[in-house]
One Martini backbone bead per residue (centre of mass of N, CA, C, O) as a GRO file, in nm:
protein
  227
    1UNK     BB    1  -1.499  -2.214   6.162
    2UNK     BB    2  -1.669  -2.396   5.938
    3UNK     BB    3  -1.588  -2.546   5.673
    4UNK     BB    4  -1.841  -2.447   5.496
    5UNK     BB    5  -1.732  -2.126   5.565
    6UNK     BB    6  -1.486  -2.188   5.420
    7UNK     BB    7  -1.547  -2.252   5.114
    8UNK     BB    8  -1.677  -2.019   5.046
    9UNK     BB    9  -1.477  -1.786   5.061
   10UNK     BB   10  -1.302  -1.945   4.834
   11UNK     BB   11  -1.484  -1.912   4.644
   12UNK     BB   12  -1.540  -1.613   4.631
   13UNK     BB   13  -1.235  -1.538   4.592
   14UNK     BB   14  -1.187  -1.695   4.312
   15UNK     BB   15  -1.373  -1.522   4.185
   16UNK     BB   16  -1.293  -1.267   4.209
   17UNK     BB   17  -1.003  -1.303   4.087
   18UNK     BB   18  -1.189  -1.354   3.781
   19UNK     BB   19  -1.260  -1.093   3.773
   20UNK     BB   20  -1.060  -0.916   3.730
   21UNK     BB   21  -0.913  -1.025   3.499
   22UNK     BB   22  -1.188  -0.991   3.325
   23UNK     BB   23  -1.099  -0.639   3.292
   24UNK     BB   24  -0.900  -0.671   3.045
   25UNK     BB   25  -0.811  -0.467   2.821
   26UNK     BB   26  -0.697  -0.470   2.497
   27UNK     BB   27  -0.400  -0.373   2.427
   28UNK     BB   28  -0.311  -0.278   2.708
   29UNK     BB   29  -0.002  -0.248   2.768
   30UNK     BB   30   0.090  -0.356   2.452
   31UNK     BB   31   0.376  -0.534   2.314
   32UNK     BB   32   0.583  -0.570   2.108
   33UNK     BB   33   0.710  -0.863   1.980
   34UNK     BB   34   0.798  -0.786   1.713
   35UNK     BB   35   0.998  -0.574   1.475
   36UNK     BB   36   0.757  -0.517   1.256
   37UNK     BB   37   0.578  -0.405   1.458
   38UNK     BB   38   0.770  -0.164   1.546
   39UNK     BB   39   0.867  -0.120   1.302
   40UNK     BB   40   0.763   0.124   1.054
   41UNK     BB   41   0.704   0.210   0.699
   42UNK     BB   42   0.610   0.503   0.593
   43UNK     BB   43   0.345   0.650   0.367
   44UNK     BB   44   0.341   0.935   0.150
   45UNK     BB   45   0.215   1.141  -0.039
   46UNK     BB   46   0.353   1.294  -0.371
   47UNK     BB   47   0.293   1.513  -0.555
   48UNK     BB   48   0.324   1.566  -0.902
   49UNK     BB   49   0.339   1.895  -0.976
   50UNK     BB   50   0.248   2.148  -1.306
   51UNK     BB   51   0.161   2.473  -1.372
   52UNK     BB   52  -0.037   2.593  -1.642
   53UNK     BB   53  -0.054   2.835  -1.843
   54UNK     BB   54  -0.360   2.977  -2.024
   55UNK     BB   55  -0.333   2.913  -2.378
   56UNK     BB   56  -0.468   2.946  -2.655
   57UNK     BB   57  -0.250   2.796  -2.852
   58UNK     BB   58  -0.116   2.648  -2.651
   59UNK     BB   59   0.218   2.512  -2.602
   60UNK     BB   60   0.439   2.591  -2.490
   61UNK     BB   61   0.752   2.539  -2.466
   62UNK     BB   62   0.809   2.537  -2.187
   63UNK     BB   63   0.609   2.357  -2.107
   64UNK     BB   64   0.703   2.133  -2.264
   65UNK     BB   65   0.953   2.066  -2.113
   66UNK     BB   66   0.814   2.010  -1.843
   67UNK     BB   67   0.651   1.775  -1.946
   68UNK     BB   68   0.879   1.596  -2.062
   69UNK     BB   69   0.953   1.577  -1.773
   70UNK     BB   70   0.698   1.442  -1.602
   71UNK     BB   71   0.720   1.186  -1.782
   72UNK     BB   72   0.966   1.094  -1.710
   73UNK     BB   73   0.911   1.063  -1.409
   74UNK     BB   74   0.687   0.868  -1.435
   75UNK     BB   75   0.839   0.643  -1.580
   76UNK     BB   76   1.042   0.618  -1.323
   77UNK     BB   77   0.745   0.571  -1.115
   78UNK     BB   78   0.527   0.406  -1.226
   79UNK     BB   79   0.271   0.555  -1.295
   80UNK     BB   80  -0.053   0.625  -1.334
   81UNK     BB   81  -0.252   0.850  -1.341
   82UNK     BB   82  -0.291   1.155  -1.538
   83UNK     BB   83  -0.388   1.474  -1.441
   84UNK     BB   84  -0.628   1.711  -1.602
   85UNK     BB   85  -0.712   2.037  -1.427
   86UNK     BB   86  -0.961   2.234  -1.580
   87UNK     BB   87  -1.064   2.544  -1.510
   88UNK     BB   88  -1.418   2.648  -1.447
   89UNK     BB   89  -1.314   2.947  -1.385
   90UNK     BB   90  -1.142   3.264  -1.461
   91UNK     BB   91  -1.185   3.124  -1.764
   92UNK     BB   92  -1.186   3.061  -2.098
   93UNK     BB   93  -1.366   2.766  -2.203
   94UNK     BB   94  -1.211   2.708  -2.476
   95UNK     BB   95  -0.924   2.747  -2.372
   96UNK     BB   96  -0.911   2.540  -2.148
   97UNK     BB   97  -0.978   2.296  -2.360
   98UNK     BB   98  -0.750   2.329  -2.575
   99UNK     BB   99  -0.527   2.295  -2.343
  100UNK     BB  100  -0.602   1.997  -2.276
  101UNK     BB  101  -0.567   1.884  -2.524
  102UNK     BB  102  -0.280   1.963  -2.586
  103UNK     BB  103  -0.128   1.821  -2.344
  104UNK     BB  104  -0.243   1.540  -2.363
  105UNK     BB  105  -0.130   1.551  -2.708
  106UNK     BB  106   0.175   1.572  -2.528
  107UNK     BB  107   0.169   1.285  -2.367
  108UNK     BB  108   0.131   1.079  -2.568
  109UNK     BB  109   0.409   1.160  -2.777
  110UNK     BB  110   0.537   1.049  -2.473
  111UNK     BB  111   0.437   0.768  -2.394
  112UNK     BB  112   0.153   0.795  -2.306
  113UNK     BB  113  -0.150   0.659  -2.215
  114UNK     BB  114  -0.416   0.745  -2.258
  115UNK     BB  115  -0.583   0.570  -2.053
  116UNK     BB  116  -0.378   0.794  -1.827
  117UNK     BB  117  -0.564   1.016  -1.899
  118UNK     BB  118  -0.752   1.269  -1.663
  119UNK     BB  119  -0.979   1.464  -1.712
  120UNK     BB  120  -1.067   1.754  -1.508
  121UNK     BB  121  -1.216   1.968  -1.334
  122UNK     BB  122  -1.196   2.287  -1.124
  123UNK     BB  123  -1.238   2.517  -0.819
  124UNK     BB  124  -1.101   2.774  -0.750
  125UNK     BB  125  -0.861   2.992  -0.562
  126UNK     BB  126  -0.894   3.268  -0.551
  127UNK     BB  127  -0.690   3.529  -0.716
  128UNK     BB  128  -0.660   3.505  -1.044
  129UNK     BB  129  -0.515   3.285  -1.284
  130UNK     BB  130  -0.602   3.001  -1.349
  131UNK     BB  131  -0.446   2.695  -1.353
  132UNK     BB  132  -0.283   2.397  -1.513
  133UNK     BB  133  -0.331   2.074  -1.379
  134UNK     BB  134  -0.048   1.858  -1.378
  135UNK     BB  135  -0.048   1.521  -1.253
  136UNK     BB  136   0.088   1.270  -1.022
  137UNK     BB  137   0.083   0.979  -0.776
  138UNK     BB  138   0.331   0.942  -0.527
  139UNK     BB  139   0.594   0.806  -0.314
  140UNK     BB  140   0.685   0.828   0.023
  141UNK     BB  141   0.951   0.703   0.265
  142UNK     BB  142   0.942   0.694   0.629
  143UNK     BB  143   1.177   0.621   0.815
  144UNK     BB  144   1.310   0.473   1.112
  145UNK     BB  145   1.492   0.557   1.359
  146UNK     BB  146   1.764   0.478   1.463
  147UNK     BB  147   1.995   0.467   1.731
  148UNK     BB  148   1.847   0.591   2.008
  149UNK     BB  149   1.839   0.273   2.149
  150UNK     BB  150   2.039   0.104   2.417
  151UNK     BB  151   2.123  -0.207   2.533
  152UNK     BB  152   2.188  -0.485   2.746
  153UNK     BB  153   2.247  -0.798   2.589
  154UNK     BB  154   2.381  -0.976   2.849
  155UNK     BB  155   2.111  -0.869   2.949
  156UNK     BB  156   1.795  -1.099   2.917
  157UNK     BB  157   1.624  -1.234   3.135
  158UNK     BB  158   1.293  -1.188   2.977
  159UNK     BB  159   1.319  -1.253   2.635
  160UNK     BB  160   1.307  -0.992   2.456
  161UNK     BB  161   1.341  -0.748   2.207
  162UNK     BB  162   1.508  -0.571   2.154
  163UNK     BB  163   1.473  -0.196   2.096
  164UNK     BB  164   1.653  -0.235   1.747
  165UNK     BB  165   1.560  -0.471   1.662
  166UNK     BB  166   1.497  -0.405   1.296
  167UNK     BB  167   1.538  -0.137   1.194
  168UNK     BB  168   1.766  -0.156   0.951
  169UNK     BB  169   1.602  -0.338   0.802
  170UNK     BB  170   1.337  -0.144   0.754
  171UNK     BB  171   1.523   0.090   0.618
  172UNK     BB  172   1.653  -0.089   0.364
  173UNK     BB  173   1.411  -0.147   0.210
  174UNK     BB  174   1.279   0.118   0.183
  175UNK     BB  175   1.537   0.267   0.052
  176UNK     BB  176   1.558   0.052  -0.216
  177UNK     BB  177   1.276   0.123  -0.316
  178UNK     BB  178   1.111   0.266  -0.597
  179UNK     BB  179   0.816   0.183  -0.471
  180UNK     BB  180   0.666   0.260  -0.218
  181UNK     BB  181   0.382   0.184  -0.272
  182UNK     BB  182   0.421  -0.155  -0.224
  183UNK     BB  183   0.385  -0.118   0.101
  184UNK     BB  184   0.052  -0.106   0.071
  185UNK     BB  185   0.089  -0.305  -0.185
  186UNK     BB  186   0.021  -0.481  -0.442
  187UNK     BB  187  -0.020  -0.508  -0.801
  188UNK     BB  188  -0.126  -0.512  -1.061
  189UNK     BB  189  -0.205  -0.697  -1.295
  190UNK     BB  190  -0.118  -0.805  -1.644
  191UNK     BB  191  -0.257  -0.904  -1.888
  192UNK     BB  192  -0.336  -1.181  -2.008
  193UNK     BB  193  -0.224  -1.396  -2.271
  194UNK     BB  194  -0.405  -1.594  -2.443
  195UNK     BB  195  -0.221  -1.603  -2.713
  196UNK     BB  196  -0.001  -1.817  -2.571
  197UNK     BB  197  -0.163  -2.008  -2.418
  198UNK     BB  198  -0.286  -2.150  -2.646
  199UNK     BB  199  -0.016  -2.244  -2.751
  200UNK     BB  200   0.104  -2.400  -2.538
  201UNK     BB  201  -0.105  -2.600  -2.528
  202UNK     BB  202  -0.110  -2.733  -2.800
  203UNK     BB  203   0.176  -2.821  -2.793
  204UNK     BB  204   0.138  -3.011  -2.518
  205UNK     BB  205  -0.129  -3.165  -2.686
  206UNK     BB  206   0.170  -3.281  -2.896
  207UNK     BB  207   0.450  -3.295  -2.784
  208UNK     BB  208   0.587  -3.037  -2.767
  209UNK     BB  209   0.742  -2.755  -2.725
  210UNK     BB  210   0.727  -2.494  -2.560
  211UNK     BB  211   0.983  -2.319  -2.552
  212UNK     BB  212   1.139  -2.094  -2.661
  213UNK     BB  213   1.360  -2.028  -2.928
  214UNK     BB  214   1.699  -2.060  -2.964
  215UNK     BB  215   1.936  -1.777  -2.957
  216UNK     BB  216   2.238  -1.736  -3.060
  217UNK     BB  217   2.311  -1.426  -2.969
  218UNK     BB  218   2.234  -1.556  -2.646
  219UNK     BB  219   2.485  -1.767  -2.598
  220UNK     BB  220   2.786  -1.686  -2.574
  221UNK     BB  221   2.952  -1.683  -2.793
  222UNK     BB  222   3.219  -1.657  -2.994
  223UNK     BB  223   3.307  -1.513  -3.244
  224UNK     BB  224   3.424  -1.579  -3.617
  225UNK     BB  225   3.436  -1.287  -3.706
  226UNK     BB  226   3.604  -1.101  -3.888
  227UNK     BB  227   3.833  -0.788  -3.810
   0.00000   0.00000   0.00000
């Protein structure tokens, strides 16, 4: 075999070696590489809602009840909007229309702000007379199973990431959010005050104090009140 037909086969040799290597489908086979990829709390909705009975006269007192037992559960999930579904079909359009404003205007005096209640109508399924349908979408986090699996810490001569290190810690994250909503993304902002904007802009390009004035009650010293 000459030289020239020895280099000749190992550069083919060569070829096919990066050949085969470039046959790799990305993702195949490829491990969490750390605990954030590996645990993750799932988040899944969980409407909160309340079924009533469509009523001419308007809000039965059990109803009124039951709504302000819903509006408390809003308050403390900081829900969103407050979706009032009143049956297209089945009932007296009257009587729907009337029981669905009675509703709203029983949601507003529980300290629901008007533009967080959005009426809507729907098509009912099945027989019977179709419910006014009241309710809000909160959120629940669905933890994931910590030790289940352990290995010999002692013995890790490959340098991967313990199968079982970061999942207390993202079941204790997930366990103790008010609002599981938020591992979804961030918060909306709330409308920036612009009249205190343009005051603190103004004392500052007069060279006065920005921050608000030292209330004395709220210094801490001890009262000097006879008692």
């Amino acid at each position: 075999m000459t030289v020239h037909l020895r280099r000749c086969l190992a550069v083919f040799g060569l070829a096919a070696t990066l050949g085969a290597c470039a046959t790799h489908v990305p993702g195949a086979n490829e491990k969490a590489l750390t605990p954030t990829q590996r645990f993750e709390a799932k988040v899944t909705p969980k409407p909160e809602e309340v079924k009533l009975a469509i009523h001419a006269q308007g809000v039965s007192p059990a109803q009124a009840e039951a709504l302000s037992k819903l509006a408390d559960f809003w308050r403390e999930d900081e829900g969103g909007t407050i979706g009032v579904q009143a049956p297209s079909e089945g009932v007296d359009p009257a009587a729907a229309y009337r029981m669905s404003e009675s509703v709203r205007g029983f949601l507003i005096s529980k300290g629901v702000p008007a533009e967080q209640i959005e009426v809507v109508g729907y098509a009912p399924e099945g027989p019977g007379a179709p419910p006014l349908l009241v309710g809000y979408l909160r959120y629940e986090a669905e933890l994931p199973n910590c030790g289940k699996t352990w290995t010999n810490i002692a013995r890790s001569w490959k340098n991967e990431v313990q199968p079982n290190f970061g999942c207390a810690v993202t079941a204790n994250m997930a366990a103790q959010m008010s609002d599981p909503g938020d591992l979804l993304g961030p918060r909306r902002m709330t409308p920036q005050d612009a009249t205190r904007r343009q005051d603190v802009l103004d004392k500052y390009r007069r060279g006065e104090i920005t921050s608000s004035a030292a209330d004395e009650k709220a210094s801490g010293a001890i009262s000097k009140a006879v008692n």
